[in-house]
PDB file of N, CA, C and O in Angstrom:
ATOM      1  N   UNK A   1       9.303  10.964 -27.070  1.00  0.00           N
ATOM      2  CA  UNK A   1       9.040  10.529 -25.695  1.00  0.00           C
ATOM      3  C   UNK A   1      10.041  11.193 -24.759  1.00  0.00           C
ATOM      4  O   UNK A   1      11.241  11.271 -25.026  1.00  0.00           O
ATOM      5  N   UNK A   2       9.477  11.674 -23.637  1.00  0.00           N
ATOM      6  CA  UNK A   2      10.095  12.231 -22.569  1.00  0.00           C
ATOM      7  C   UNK A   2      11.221  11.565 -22.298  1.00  0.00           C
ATOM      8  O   UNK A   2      10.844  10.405 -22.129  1.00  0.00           O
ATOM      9  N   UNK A   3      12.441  11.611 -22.147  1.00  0.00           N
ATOM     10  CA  UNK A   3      13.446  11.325 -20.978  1.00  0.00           C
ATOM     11  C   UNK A   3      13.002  11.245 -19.154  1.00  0.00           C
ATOM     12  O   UNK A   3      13.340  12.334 -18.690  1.00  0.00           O
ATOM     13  N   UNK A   4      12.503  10.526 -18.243  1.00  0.00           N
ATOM     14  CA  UNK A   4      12.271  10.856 -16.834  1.00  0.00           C
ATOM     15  C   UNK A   4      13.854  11.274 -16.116  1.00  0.00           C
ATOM     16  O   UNK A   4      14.742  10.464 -16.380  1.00  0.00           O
ATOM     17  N   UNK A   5      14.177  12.240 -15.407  1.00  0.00           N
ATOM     18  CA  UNK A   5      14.589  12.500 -14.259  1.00  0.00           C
ATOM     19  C   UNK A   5      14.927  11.567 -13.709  1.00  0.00           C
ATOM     20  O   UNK A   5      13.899  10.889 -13.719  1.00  0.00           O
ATOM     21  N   UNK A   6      15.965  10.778 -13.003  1.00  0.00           N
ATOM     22  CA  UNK A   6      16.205   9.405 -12.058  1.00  0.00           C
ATOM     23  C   UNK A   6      16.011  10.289 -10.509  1.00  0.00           C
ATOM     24  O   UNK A   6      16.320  11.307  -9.891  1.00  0.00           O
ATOM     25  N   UNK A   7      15.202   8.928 -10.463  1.00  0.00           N
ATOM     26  CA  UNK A   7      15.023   9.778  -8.839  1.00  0.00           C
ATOM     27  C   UNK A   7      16.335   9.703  -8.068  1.00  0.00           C
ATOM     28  O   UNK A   7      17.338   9.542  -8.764  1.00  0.00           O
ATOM     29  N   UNK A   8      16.552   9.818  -6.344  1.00  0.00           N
ATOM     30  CA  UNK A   8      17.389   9.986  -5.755  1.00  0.00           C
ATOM     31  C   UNK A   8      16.938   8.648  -4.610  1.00  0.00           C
ATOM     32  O   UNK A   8      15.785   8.486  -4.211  1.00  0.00           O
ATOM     33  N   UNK A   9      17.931   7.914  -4.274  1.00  0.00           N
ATOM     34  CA  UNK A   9      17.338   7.003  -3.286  1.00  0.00           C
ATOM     35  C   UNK A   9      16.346   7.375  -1.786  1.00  0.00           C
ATOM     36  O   UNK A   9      15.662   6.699  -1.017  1.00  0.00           O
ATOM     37  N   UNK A  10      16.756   8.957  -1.914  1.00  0.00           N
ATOM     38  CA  UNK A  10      16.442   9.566  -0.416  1.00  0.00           C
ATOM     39  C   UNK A  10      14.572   9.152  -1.569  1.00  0.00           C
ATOM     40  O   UNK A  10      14.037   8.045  -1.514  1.00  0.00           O
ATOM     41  N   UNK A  11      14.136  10.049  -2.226  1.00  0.00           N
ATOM     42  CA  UNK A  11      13.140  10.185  -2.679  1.00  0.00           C
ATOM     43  C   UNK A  11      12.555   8.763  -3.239  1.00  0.00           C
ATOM     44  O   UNK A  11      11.336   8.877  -3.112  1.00  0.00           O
ATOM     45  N   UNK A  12      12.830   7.530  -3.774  1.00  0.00           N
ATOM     46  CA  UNK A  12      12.460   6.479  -3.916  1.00  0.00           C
ATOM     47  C   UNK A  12      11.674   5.838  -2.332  1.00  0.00           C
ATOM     48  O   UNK A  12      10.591   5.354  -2.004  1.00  0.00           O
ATOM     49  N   UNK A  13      13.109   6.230  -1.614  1.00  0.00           N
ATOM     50  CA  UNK A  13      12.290   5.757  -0.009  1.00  0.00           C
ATOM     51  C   UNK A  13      11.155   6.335   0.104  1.00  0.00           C
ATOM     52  O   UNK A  13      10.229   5.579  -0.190  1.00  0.00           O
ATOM     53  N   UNK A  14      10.833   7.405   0.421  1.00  0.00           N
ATOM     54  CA  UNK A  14       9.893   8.271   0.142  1.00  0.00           C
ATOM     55  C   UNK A  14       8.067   7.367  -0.407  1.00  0.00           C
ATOM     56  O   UNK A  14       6.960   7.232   0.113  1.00  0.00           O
ATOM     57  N   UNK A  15       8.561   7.077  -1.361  1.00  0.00           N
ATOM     58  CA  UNK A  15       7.554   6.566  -2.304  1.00  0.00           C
ATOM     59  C   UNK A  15       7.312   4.911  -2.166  1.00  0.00           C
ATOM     60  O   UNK A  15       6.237   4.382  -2.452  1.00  0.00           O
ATOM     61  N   UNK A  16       8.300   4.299  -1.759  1.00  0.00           N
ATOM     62  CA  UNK A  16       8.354   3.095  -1.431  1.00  0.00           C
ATOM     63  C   UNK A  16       6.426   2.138  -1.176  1.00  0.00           C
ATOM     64  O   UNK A  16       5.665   1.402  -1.804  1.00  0.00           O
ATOM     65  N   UNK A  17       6.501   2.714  -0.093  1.00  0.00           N
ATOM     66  CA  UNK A  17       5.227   2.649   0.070  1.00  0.00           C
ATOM     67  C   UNK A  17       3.830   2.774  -1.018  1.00  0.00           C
ATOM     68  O   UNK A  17       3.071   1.825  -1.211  1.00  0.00           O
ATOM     69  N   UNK A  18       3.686   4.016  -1.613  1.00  0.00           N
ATOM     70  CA  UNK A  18       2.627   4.021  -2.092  1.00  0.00           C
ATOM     71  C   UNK A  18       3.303   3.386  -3.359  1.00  0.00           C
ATOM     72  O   UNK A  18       2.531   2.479  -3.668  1.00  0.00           O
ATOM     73  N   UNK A  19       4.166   3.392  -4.099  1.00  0.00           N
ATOM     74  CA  UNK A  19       4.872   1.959  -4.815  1.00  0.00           C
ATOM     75  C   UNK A  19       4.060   0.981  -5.071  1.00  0.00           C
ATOM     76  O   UNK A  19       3.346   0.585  -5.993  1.00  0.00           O
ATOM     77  N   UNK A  20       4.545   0.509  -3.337  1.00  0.00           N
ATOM     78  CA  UNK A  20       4.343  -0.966  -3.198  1.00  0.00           C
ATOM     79  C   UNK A  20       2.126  -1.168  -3.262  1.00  0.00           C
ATOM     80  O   UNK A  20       1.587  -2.130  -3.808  1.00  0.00           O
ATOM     81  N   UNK A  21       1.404  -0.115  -2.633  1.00  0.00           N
ATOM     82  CA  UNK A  21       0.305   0.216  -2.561  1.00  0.00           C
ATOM     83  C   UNK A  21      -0.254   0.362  -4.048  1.00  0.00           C
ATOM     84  O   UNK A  21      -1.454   0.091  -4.088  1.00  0.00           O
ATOM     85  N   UNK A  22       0.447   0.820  -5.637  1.00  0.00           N
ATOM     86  CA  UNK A  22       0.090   1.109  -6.736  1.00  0.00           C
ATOM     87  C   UNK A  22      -0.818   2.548  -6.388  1.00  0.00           C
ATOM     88  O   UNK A  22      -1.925   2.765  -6.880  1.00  0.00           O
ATOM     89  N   UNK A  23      -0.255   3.281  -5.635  1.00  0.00           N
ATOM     90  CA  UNK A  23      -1.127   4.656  -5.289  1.00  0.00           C
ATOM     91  C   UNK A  23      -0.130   6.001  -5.874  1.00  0.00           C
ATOM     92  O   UNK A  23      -0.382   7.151  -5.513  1.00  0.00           O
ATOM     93  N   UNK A  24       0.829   5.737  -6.660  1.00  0.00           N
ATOM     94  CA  UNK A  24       1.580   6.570  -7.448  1.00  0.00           C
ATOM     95  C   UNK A  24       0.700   6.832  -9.163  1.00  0.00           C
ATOM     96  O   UNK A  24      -0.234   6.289  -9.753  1.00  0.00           O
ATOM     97  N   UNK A  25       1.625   7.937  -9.431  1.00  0.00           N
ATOM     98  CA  UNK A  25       1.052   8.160 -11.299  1.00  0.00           C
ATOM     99  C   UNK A  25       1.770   7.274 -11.631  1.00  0.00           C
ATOM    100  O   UNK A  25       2.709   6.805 -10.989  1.00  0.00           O
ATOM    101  N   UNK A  26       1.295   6.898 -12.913  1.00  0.00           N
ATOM    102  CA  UNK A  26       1.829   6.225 -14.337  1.00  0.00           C
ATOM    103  C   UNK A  26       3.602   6.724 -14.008  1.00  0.00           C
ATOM    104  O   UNK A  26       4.547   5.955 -13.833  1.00  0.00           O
ATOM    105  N   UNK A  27       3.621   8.081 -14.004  1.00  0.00           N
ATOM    106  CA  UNK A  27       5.019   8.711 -14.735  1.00  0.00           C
ATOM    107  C   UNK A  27       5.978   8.082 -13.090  1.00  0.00           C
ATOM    108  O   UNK A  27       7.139   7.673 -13.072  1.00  0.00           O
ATOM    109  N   UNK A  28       4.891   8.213 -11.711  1.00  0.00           N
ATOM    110  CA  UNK A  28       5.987   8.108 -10.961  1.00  0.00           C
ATOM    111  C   UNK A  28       6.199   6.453 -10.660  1.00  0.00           C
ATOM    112  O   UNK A  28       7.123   6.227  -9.878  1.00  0.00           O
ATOM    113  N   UNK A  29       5.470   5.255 -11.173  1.00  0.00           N
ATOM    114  CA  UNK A  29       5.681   4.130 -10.836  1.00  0.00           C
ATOM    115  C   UNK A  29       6.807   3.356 -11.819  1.00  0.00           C
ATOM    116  O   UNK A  29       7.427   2.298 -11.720  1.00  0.00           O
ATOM    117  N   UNK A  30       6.755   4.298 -12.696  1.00  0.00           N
ATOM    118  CA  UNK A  30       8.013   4.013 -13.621  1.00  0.00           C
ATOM    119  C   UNK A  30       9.344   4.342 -13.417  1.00  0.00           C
ATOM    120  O   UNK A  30      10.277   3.866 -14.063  1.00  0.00           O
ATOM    121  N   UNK A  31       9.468   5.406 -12.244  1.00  0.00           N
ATOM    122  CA  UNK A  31      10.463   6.218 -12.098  1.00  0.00           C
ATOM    123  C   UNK A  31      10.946   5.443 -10.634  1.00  0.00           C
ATOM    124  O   UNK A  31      12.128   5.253 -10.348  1.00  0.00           O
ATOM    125  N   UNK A  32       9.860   5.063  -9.827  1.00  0.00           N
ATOM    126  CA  UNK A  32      10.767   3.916  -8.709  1.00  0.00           C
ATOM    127  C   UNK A  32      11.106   2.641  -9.356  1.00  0.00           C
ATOM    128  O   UNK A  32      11.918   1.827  -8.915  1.00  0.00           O
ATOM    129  N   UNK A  33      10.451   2.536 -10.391  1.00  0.00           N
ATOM    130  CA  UNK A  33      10.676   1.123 -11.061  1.00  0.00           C
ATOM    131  C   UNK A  33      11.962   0.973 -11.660  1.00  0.00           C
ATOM    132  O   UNK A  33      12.587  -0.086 -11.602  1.00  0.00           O
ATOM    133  N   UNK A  34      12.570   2.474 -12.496  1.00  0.00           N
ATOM    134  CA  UNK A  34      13.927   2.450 -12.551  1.00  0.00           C
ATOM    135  C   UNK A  34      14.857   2.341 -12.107  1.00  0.00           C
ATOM    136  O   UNK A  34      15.845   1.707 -12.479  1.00  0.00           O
ATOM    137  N   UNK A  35      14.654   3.040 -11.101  1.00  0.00           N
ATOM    138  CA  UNK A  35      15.385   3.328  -9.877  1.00  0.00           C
ATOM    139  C   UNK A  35      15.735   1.845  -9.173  1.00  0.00           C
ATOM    140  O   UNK A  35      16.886   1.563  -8.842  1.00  0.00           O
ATOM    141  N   UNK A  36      14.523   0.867  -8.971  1.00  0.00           N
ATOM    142  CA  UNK A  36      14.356  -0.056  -8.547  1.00  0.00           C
ATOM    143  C   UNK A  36      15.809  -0.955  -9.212  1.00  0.00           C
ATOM    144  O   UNK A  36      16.763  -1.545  -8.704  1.00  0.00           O
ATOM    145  N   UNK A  37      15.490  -0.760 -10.160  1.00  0.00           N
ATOM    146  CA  UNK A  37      16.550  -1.510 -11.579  1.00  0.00           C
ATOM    147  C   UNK A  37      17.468  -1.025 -11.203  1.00  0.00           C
ATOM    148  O   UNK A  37      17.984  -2.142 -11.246  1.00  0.00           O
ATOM    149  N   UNK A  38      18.487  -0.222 -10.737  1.00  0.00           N
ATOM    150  CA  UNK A  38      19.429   0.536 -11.127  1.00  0.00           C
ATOM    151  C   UNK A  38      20.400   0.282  -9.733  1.00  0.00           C
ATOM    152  O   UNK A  38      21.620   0.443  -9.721  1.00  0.00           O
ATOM    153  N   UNK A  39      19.518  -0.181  -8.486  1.00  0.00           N
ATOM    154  CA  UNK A  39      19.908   0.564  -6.576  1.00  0.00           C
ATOM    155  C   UNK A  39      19.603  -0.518  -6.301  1.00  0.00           C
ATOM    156  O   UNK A  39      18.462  -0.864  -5.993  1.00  0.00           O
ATOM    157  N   UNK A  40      20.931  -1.490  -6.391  1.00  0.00           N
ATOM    158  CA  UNK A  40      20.775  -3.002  -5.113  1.00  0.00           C
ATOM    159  C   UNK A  40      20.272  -2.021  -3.501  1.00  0.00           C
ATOM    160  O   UNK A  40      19.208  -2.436  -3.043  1.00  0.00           O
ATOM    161  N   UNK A  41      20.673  -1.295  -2.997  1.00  0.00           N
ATOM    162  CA  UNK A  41      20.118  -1.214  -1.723  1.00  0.00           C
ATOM    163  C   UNK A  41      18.776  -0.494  -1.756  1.00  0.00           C
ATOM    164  O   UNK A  41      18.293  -0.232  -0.654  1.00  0.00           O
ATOM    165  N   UNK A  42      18.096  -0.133  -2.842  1.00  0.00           N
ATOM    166  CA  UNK A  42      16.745   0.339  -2.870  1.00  0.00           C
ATOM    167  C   UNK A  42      16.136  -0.985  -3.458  1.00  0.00           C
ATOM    168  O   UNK A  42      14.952  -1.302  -3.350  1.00  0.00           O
ATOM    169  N   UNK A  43      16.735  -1.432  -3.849  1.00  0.00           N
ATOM    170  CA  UNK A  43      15.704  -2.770  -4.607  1.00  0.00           C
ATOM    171  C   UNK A  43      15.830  -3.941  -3.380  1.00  0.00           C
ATOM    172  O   UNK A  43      15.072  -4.908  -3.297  1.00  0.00           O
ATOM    173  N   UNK A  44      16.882  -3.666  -2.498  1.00  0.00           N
ATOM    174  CA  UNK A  44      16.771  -4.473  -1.127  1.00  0.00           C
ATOM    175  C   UNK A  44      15.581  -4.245  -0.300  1.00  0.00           C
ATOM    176  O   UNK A  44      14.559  -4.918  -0.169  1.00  0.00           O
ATOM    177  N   UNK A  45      16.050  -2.848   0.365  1.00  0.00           N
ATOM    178  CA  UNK A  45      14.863  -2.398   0.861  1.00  0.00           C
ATOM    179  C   UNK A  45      13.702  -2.514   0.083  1.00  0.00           C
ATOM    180  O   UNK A  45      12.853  -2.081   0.862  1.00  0.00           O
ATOM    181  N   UNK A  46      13.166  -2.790  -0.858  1.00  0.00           N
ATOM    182  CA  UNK A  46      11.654  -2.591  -1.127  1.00  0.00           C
ATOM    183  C   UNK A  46      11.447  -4.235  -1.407  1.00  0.00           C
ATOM    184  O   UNK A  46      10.293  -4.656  -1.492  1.00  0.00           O
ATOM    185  N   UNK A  47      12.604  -5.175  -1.553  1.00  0.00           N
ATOM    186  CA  UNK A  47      11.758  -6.166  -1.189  1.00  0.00           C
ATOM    187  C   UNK A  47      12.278  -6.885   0.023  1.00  0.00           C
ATOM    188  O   UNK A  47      12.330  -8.114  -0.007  1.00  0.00           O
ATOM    189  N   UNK A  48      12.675  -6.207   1.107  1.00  0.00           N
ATOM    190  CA  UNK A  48      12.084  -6.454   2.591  1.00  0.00           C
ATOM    191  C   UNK A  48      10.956  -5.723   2.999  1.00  0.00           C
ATOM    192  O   UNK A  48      10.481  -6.092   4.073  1.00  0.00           O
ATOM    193  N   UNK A  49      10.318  -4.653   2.353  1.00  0.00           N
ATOM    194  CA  UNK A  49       9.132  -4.374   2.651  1.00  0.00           C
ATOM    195  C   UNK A  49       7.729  -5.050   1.786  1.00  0.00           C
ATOM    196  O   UNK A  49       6.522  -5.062   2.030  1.00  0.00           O
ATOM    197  N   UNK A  50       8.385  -5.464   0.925  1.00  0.00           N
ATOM    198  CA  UNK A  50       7.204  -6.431  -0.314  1.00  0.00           C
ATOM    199  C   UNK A  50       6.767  -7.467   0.881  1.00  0.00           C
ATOM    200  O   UNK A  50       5.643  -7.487   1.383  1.00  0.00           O
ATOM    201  N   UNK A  51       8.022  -8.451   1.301  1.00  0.00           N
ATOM    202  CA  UNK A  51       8.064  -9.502   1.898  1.00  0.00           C
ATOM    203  C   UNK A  51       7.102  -9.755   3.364  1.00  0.00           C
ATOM    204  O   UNK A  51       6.628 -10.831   3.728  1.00  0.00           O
ATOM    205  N   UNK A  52       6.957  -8.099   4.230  1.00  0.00           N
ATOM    206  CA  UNK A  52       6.496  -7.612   5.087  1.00  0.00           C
ATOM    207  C   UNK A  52       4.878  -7.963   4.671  1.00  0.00           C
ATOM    208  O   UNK A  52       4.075  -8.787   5.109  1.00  0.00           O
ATOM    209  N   UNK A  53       4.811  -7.009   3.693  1.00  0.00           N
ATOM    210  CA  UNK A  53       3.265  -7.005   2.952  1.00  0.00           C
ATOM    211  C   UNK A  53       3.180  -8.189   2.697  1.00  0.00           C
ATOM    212  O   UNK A  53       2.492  -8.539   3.656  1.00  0.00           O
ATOM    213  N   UNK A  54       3.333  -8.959   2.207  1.00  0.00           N
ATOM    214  CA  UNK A  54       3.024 -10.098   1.455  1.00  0.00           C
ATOM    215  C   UNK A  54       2.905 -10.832   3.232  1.00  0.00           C
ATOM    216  O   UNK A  54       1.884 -10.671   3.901  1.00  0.00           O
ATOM    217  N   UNK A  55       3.508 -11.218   3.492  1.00  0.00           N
ATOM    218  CA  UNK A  55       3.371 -12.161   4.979  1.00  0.00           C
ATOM    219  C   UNK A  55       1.440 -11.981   5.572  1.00  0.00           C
ATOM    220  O   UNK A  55       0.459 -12.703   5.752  1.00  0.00           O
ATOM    221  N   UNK A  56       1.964 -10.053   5.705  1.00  0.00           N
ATOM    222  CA  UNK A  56       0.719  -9.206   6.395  1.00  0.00           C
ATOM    223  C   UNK A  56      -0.501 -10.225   6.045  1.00  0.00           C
ATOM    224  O   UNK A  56      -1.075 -11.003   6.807  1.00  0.00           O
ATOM    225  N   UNK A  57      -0.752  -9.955   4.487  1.00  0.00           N
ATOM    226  CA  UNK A  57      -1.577 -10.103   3.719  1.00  0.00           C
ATOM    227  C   UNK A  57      -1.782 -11.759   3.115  1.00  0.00           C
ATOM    228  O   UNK A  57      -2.739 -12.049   2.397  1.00  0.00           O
ATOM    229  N   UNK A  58      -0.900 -12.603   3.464  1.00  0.00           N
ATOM    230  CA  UNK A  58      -1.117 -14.178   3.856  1.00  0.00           C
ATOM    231  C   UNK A  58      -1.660 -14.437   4.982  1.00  0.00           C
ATOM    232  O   UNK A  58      -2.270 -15.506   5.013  1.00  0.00           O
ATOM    233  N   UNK A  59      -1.643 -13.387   6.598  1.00  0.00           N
ATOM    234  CA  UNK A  59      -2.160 -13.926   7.948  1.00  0.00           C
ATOM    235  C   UNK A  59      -3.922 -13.671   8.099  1.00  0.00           C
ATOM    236  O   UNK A  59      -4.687 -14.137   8.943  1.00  0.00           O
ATOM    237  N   UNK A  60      -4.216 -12.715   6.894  1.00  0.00           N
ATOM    238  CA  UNK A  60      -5.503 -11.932   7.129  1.00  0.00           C
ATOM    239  C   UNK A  60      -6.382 -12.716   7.147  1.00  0.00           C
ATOM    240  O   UNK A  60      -7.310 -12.742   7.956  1.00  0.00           O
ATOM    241  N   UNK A  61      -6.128 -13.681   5.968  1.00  0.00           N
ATOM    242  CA  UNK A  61      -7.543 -14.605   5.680  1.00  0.00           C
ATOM    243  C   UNK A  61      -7.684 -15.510   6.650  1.00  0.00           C
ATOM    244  O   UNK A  61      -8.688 -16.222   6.659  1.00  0.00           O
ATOM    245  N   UNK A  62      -6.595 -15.644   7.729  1.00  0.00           N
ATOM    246  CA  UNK A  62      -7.009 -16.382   8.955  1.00  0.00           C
ATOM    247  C   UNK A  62      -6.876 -15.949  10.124  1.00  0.00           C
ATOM    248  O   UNK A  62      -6.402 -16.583  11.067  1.00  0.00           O
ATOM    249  N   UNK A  63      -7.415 -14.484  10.149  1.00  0.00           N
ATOM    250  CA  UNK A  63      -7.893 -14.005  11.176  1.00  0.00           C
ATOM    251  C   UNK A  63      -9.722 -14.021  10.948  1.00  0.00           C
ATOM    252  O   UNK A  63     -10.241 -13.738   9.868  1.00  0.00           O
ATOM    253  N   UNK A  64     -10.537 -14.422  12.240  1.00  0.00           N
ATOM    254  CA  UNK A  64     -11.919 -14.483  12.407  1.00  0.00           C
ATOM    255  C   UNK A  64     -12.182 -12.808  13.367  1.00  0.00           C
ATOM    256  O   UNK A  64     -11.688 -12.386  14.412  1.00  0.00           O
ATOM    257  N   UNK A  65     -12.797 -12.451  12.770  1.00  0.00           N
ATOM    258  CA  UNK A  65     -13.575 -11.186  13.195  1.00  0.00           C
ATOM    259  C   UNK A  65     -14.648 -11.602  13.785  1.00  0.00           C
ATOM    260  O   UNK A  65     -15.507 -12.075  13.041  1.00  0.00           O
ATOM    261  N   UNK A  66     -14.873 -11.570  14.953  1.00  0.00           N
ATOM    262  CA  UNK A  66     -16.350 -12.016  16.088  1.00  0.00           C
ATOM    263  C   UNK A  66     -17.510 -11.567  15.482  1.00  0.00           C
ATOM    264  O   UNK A  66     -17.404 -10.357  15.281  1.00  0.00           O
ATOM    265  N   UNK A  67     -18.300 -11.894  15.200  1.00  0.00           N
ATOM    266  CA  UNK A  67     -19.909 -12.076  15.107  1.00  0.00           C
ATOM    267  C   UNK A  67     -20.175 -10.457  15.732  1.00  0.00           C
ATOM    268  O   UNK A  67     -20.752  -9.712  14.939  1.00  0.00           O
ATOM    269  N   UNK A  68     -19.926 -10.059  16.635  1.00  0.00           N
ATOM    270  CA  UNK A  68     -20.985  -8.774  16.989  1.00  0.00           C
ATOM    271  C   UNK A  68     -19.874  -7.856  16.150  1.00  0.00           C
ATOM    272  O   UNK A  68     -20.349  -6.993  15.412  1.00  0.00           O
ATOM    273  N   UNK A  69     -18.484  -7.982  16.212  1.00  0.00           N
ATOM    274  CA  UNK A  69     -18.141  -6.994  14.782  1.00  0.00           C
ATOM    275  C   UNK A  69     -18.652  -6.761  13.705  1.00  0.00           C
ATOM    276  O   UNK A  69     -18.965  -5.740  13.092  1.00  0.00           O
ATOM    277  N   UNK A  70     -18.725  -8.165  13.477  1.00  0.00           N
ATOM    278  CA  UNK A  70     -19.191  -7.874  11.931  1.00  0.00           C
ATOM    279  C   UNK A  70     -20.687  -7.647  11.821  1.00  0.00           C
ATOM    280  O   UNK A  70     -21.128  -7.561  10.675  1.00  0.00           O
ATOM    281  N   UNK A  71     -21.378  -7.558  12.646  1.00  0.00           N
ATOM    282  CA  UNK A  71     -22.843  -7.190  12.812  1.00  0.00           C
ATOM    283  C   UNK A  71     -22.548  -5.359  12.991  1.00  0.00           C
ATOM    284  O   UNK A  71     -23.168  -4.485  12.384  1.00  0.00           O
ATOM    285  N   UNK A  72     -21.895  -5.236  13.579  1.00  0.00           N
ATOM    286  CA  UNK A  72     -21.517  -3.798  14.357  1.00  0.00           C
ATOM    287  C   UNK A  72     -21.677  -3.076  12.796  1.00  0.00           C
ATOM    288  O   UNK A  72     -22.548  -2.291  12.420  1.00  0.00           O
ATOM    289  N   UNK A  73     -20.282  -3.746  11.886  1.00  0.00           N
ATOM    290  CA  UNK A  73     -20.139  -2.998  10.610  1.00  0.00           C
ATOM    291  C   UNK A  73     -21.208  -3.027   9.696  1.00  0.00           C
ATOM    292  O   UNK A  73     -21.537  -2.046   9.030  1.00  0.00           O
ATOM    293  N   UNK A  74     -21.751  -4.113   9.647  1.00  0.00           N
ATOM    294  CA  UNK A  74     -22.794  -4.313   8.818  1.00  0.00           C
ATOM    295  C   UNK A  74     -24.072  -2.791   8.849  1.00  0.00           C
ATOM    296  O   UNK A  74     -24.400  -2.047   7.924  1.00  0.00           O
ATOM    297  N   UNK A  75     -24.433  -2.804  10.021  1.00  0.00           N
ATOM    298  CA  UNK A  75     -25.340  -1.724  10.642  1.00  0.00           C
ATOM    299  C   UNK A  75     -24.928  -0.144  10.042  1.00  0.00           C
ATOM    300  O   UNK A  75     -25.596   0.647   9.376  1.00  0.00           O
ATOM    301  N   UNK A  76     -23.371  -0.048  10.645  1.00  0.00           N
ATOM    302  CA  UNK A  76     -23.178   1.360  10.126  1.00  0.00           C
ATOM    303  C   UNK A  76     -22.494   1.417   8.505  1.00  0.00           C
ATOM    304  O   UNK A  76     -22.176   2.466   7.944  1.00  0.00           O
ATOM    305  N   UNK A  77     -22.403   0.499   8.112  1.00  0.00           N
ATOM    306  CA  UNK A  77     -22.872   0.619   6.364  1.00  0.00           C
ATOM    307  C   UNK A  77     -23.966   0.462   5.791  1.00  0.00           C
ATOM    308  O   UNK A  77     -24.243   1.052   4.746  1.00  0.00           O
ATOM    309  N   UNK A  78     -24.735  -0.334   6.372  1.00  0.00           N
ATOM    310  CA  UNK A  78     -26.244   0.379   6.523  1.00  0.00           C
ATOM    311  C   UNK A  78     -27.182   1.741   6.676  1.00  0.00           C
ATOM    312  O   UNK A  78     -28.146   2.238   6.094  1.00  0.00           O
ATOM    313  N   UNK A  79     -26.394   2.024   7.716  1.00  0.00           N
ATOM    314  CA  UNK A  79     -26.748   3.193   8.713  1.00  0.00           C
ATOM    315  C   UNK A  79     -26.968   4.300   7.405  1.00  0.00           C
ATOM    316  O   UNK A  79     -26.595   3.996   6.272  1.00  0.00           O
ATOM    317  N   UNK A  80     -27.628   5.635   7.713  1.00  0.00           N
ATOM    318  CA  UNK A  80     -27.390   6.899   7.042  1.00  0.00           C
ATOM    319  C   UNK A  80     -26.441   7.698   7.116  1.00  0.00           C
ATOM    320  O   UNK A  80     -26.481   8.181   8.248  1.00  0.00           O
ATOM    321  N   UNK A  81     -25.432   8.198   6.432  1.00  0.00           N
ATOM    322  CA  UNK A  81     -24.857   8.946   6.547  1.00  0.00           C
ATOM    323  C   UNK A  81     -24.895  10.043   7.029  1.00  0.00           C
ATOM    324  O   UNK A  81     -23.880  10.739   7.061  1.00  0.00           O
ATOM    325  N   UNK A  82     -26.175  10.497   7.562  1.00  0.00           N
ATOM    326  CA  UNK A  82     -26.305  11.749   8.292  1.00  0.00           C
ATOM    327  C   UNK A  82     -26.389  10.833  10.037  1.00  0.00           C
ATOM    328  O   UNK A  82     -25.976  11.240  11.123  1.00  0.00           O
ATOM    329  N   UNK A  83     -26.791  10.076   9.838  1.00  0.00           N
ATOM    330  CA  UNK A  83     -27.023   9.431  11.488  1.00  0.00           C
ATOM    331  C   UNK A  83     -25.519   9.292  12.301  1.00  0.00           C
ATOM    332  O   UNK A  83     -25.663   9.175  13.518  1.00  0.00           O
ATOM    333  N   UNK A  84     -24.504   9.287  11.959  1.00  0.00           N
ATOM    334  CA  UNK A  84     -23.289   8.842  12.276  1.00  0.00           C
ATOM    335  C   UNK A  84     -23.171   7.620  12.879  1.00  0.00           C
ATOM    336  O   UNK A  84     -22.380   7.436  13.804  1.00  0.00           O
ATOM    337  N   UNK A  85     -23.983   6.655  12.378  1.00  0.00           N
ATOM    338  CA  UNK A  85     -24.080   5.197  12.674  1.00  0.00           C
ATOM    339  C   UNK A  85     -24.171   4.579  14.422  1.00  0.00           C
ATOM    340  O   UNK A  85     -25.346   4.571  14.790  1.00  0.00           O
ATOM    341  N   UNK A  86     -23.737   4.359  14.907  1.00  0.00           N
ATOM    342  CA  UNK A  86     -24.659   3.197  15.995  1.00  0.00           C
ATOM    343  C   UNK A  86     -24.121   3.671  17.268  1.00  0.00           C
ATOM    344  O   UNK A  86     -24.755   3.594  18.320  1.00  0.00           O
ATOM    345  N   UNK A  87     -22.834   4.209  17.155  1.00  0.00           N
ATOM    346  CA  UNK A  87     -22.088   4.206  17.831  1.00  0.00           C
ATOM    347  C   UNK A  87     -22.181   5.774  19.124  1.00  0.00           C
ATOM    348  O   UNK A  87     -21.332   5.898  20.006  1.00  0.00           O
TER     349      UNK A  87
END
């Protein structure tokens, strides 16, 4: 088994994001994950940005999207892809 490279905190920041998103490879979610382990101020920062997300993503389900939105979307996922929808 490979040895990974430790990343650099400049480059963890970097990645932070798609991290936190699971939009990294296998090889690189392991490699902020170390890193994660290793860097009180990278493992700070990423969970003041977890904490961010997580809040985000507790307010959503009580936001109401108006009736002609969601009619609006409905239509152009409907719509044809050659039509460029409604709009």
């Amino acid at each position: 088994m490979r040895k990974f490279d430790r990343l650099t905190c400049e480059a963890t920041f970097r990645r932070l994001d798609d991290y936190l998103d699971r939009e990294l490879t296998p090889e690189e979610m392991v490699r902020v994950r170390e890193h994660l382990e290793t860097c009180e101020g990278c493992a700070q920062e990423f969970a003041f940005e977890a904490s961010i997300l997580r809040a985000v993503r507790n307010r959503l389900p009580r936001l109401a999207a108006p009736p002609e939105l969601l009619a609006r979307i409905s239509r152009a996922l409907r719509a044809d892809p050659g039509e460029g929808g409604d709009g």
